[in-house]
C-alpha positions in Angstrom: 89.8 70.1 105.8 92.2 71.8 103.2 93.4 70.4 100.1 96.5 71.6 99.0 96.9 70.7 94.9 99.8 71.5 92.5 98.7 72.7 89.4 100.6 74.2 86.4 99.7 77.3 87.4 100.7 77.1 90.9 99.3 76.0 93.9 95.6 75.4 94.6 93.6 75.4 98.1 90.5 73.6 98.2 88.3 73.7 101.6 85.3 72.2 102.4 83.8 72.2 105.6 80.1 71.2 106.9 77.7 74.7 107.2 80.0 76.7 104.7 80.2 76.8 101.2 83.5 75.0 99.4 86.3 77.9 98.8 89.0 77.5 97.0 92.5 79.9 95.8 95.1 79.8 93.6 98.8 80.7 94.9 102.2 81.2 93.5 103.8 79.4 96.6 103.1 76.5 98.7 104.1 78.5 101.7 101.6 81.2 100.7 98.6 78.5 99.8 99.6 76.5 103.8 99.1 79.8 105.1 95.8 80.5 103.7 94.4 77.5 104.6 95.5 77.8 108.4 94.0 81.1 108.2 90.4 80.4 106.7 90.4 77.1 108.2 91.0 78.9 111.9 88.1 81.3 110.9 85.8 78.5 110.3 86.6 76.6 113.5 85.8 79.7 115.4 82.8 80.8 113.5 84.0 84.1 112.1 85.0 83.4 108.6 83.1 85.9 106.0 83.1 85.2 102.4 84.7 87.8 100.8 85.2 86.6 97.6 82.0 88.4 95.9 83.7 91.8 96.8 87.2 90.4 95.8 86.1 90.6 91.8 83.2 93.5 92.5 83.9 96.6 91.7 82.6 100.1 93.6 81.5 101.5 90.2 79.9 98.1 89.6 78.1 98.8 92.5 77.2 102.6 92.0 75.8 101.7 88.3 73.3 99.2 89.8 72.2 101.8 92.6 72.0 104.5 89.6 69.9 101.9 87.6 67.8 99.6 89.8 67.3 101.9 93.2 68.0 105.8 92.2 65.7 106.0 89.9 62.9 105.4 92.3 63.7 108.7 93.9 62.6 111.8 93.2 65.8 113.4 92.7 66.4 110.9 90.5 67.8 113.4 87.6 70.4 115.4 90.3 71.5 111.8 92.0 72.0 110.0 88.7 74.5 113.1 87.8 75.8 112.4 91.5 77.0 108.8 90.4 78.0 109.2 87.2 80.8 112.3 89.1 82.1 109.4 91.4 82.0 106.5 88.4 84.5 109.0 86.8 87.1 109.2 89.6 89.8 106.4 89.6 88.0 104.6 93.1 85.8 103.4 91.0 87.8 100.8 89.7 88.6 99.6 93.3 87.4 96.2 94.7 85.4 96.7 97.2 87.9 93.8 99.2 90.2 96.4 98.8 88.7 99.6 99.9 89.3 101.4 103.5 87.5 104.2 105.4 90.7 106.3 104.7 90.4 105.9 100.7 
């Protein structure tokens, strides 16, 4: 069940529900934070709600520094892959979310 809260910031939606972890969002609107909740709260009812808030603050170059650091340099190419990353860490997709990335990007 949602919980709908005004706060000075806005609006705040609070869901808990058994099997899934407790979410929760900040809106400008009410409108917007009722909708929300609908939305998640449909997912959840018929099992297809997927977290996403990990990859709504994570970063692609977040991502590609911990593959250059923990995984590449397993490899043997290590020298010529870590040169590979560091090329796309320089480009401005880096900075994407990864919530907000498509195939067409």
């Amino acid at each position: 069940m949602a919980s709908i809260t005004k706060r000075s910031s806005g609006w705040q939606v609070q869901i808990r529900k058994q099997g899934y972890k407790p979410i929760s969002k900040r809106f400008d609107k009410k409108s917007e934070a009722e909708a929300w909740a609908r939305a998640i709260e449909s997912e959840m009812d018929r099992n297809v709600f997927i977290d996403r808030s990990l990859a709504e603050r994570t970063t692609l170059g977040e991502i590609l520094i911990k593959y250059r650091d923990q995984v590449s340099i397993h490899h043997l190419g290590y020298i010529q892959e870590k040169s590979r990353v560091n090329v796309l860490l320089s480009h401005s997709i880096a900075n994407r979310y990864l919530a907000t990335l498509k195939s067409s990007d």
